[in-house]
Phi, psi and omega in degrees: 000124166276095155256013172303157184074348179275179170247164192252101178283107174251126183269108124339308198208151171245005200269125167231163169308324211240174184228067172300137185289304238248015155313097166267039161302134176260163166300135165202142173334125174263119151311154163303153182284345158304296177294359138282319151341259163343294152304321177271001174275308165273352177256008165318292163008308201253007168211164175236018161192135181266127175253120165272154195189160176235225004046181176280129161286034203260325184286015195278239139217315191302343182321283210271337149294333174268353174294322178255345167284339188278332195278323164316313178270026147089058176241133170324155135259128174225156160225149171253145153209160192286351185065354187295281195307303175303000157254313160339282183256033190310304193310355171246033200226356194300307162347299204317303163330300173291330185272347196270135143292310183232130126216150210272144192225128160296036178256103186270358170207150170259004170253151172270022182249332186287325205252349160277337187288290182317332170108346152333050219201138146208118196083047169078353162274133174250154178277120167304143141313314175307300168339278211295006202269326182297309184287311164324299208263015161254345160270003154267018206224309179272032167058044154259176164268145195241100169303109176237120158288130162238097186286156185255128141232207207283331172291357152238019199283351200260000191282173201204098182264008181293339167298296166286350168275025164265302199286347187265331183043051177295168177297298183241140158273117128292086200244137175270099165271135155025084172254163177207101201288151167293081191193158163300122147296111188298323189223183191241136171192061171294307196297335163311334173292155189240150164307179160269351150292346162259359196253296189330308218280331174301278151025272216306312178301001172222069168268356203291313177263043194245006183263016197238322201292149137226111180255126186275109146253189215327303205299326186292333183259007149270131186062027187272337188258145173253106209221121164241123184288184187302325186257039166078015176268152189269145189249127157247135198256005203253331162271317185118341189274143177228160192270154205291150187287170188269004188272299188316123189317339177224057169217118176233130181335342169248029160269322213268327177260032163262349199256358213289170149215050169263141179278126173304325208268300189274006156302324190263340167301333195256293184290109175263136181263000000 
């Protein structure tokens, strides 16, 4: 399997700030920071950017060491994050803006009942429009790219984001419908889910903006992704199955991306580099 030149979505960490109902992370073992070490020594080789992504990665202490070793072995960095710590906790963040190419801001809703119904909170504070309004335009100001992720489900499919991407003016749109993958799962969250005809309409309802969007429903974003988990594992999404981990001393990155099930044509359907 040829991945060079593709990126690596590493769940790192499963641990976040927020309680989304419709998260499907799974539980896993957080490794020693060596054995992420390791694991990213070997799987460097074979991509050429690593997306940290969780769970949150902001909450992690490993984010920002492992972040200067991937730029060390000459690999790009991106992050998706909820952005709650990069307005919060900004003084434990000066790094980040140098090591990042992209980053992705998490955002499903611009209200704040919408984003306490959904679980977006930590402790009961939601990130204001104005936050997220701050925070963009302080990752477009340190000449990064800027990524707003959206999951769609039935509590935000009627929202309406043209406004604020005109005032945010990201590089990419990301919009999600709902998924709820065949695997054990932490909550029951049926009712969230949306037809493909309300996910269309959202869509449809930013078209102002489609030369920005790339929209997944269900079917695009299974087996679209190159995915590792907390524990150094390769995700195969067609089985359910994961491959024995990279930490481990005698598992090589092409035993472990042998277990991979991504289709190139929508991997590449998905992905702007």
């Amino acid at each position: 399997m040829n991945t060079k030149g593709k990126t690596l979505n590493w769940h790192f960490t499963t641990a976040c700030n927020f309680c989304c109902r419709y998260c499907f992370i799974e539980n896993a073992k957080t490794l020693d920071f060596q054995s992420y070490v390791r694991t990213l020594e070997k799987i460097a080789p074979h991509f050429t950017r690593i997306n940290f992504v969780g769970g949150e990665p902001t909450v992690s202490p490993y984010l920002l060491p492992l972040m200067r070793r991937t730029r060390e072995l000459g690999l790009d960095c991106t992050i998706v994050t909820n952005g709650y710590n990069l307005i919060h906790k900004a003084d434990d963040f000066p790094e980040l803006y140098d090591l990042c190419s992209t980053i992705g801001i998490s955002i499903d809703s611009l209200k704040d009942e919408t984003n306490a119904k959904i679980g977006r909170a930590h402790k009961g504070e939601i990130i204001s429009r104005s936050e997220y309004e701050s925070l963009c335009k302080r990752i477009k100001e340190n000449g990064l790219r800027l990524k707003i992720n959206t999951v769609v489900s039935a509590l935000n499919k009627d929202e309406d984001f043209s406004d604020f991407y005109s005032t945010t003016n990201p590089d990419r749109i990301k919009l999600f419908q709902c998924l709820k993958p065949k695997r054990c799962l932490k909550q029951n969250y049926d009712k969230l889910l949306i037809s493909a005809s309300d996910f269309a309409a959202f869509v449809a309802r930013h078209s102002s903006f489609a030369d920005k969007i790339i929209a997944e429903d269900n079917e695009a974003m299974t087996c679209a992704y190159y995915m590792l988990d907390a524990e150094c594992r390769i995700l195969n999404d067609t089985k359910g199955t994961k491959s024995p981990s990279l930490a481990l001393s005698d598992v090589s990155a092409e035993e472990a991306l042998s277990f991979s099930s991504v289709q190139i044509k929508k991997y590449n359907a998905r992905y702007i580099a």
